[in-house]
C-alpha positions as CSV (number, residue, x, y, z in Angstrom):
1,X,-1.5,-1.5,30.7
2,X,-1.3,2.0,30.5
3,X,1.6,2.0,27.7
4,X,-1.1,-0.7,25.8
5,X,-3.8,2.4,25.9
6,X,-1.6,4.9,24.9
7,X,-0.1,3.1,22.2
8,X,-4.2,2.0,20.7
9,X,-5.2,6.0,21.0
10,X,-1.8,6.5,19.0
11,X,-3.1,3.9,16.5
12,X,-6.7,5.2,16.2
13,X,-5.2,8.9,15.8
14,X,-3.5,7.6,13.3
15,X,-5.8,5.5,11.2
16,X,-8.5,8.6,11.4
17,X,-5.2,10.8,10.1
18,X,-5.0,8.3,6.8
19,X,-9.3,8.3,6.6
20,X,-9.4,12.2,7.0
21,X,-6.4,12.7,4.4
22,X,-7.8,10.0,1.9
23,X,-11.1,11.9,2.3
24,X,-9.5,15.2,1.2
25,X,-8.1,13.3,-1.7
26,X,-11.4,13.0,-3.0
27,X,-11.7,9.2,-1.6
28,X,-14.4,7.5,0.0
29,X,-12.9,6.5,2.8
30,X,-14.0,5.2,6.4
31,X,-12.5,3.1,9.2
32,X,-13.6,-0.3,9.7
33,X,-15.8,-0.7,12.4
34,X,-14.5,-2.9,15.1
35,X,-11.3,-3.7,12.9
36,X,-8.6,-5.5,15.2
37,X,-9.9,-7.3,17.7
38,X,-13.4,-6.1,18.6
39,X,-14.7,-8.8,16.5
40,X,-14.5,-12.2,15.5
41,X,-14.2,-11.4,11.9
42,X,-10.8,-10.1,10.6
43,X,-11.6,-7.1,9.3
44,X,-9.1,-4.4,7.6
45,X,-8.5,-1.2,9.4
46,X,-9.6,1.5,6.4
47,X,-11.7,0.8,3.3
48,X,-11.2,3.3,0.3
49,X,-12.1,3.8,-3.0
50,X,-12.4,6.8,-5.9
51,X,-14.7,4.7,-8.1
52,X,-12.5,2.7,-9.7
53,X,-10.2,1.4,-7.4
54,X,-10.9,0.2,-4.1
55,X,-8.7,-0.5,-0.9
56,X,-8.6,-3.0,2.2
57,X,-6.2,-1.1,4.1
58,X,-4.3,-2.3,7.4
59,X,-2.3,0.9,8.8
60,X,0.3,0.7,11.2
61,X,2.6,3.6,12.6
62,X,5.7,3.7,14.6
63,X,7.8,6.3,16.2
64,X,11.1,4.7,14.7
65,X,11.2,1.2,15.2
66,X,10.2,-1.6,12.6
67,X,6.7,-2.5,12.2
68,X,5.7,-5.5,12.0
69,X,2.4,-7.7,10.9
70,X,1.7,-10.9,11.9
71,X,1.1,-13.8,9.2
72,X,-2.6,-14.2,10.5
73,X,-2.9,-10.0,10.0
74,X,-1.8,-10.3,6.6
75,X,-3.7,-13.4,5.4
76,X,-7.1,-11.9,6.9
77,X,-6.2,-8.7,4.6
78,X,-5.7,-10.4,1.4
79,X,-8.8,-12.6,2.3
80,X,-11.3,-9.6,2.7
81,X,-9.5,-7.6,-0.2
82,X,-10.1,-10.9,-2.4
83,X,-13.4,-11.2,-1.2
84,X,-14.4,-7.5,-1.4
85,X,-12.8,-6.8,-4.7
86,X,-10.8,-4.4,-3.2
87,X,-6.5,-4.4,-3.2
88,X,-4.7,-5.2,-0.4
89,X,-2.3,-2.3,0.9
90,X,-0.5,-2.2,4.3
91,X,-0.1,1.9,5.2
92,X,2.3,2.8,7.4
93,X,3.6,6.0,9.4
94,X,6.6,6.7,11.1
95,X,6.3,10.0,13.1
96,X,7.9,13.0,11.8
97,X,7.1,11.6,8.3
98,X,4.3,11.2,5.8
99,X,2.4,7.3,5.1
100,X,3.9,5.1,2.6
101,X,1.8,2.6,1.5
102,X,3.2,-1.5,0.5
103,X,0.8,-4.3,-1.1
104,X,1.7,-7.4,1.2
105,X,3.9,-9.5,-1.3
106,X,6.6,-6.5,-1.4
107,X,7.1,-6.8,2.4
108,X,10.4,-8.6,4.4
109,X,9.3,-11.8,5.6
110,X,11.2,-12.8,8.7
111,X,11.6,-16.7,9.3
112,X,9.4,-16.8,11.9
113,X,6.3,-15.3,8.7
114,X,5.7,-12.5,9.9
115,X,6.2,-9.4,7.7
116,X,8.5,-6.4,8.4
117,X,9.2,-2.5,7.5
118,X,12.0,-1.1,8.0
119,X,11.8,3.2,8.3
120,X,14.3,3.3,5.4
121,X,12.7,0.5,3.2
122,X,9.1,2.8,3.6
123,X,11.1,5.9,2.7
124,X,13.1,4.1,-0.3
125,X,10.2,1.4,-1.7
126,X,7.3,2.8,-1.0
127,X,4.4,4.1,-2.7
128,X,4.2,7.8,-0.9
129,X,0.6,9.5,-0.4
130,X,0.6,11.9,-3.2
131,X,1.3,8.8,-5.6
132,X,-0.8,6.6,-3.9
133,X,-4.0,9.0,-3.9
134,X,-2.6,9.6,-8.0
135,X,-0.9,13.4,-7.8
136,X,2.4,12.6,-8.7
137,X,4.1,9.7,-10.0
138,X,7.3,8.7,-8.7
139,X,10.5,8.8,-10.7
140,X,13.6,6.8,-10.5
141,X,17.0,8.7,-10.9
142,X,17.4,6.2,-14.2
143,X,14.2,7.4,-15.5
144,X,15.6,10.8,-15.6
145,X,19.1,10.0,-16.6
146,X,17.4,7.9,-19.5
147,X,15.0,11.1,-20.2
148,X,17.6,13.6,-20.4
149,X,19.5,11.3,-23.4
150,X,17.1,12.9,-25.7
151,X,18.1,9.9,-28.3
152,X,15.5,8.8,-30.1
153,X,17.7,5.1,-30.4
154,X,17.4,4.6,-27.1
155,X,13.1,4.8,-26.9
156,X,10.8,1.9,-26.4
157,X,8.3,0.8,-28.8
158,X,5.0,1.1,-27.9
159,X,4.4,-2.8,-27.9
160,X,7.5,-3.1,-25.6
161,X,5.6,-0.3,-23.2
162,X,2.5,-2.0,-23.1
163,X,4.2,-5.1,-22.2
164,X,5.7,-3.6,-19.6
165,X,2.6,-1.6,-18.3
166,X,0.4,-5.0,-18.2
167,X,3.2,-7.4,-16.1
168,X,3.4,-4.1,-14.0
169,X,-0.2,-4.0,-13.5
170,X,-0.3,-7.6,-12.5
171,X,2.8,-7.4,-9.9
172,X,1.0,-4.1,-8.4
173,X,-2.1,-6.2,-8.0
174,X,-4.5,-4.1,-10.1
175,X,-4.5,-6.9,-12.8
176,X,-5.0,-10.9,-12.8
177,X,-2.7,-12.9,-13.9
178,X,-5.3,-14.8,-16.2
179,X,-5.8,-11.3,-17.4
180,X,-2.6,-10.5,-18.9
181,X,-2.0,-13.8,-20.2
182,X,-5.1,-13.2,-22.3
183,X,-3.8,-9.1,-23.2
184,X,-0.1,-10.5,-23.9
């Protein structure tokens, strides 16, 4: 029991960490009231927005070892971000480094449905805090191999780009799909 409460304080620090940091970003941000299982309705554990983009987040933090979501944990997410008109993010934290932040479809699903990250998939895949909250942008080392070339033969027209940005804005969630079939 005792390694239960410890563990819940440990989550609540860290969900007011992610509310408190999203607020110095210049978010509104609070914690759900009652989120996990205080209530009968599934509610997300953070909701965020800057005015033009709103969050349902779920955060989870580990010391080292995987985290994982339940199937039902996820579902209830993208429900309430669907019916909120928010996007769905799951925000993790393993200690000793900053949150990373996943939208539900770019998650391991084990066979038995329930989703999975992996320390070194957070720090490789995803979405750190300072891109997240939109102070940086992350780069791939091919981006800057490709930016370095300095040959105009190898640039992108702009209709190419846009292409691009729209299918991106759809697999990122910020777009429907219905949406970018009418843009494209």
């Amino acid at each position: 029991m005792t390694t239960t409460v410890s563990a819940n304080r440990k989550g609540d620090r860290r969900e007011r960490e992610l509310v408190n940091a999203l607020d110095e970003a210049g978010f509104a941000v609070m914690r759900a009231p009652a989120s996990g299982s205080a209530t009968e309705r599934e509610l997300p554990d953070v909701l965020a927005g800057d005015g033009e983009t709103f969050y349902a987040i779920e955060a989870k933090s580990s010391a080292g070892d995987p985290i994982y979501l339940t199937g039902e944990e996820v579902e209830a997410l993208l429900f309430f971000a669907r019916n909120f008109g928010a996007k769905a993010r799951i925000a993790v934290r393993f200690d000793r480094e900053d949150w990373f932040f996943f939208h539900p479809g770019d998650l391991y699903t084990t066979d038995a449905g329930s989703y999975r990250v992996k320390k070194e998939t957070a720090l490789a895949d995803g979405t750190d805090f300072p891109e997240f909250v939109g102070e940086t942008e992350k780069v791939t080392l091919a981006e800057v191999g490709e930016g370095k070339a300095g040959d105009d033969a190898d640039a992108v027209d702009p209709e190419t780009e846009e292409r691009r940005t729209i299918l991106e804005a759809v697999r990122d969630g910020h777009m429907p799909v219905e949406d970018a079939m009418d843009v494209l």
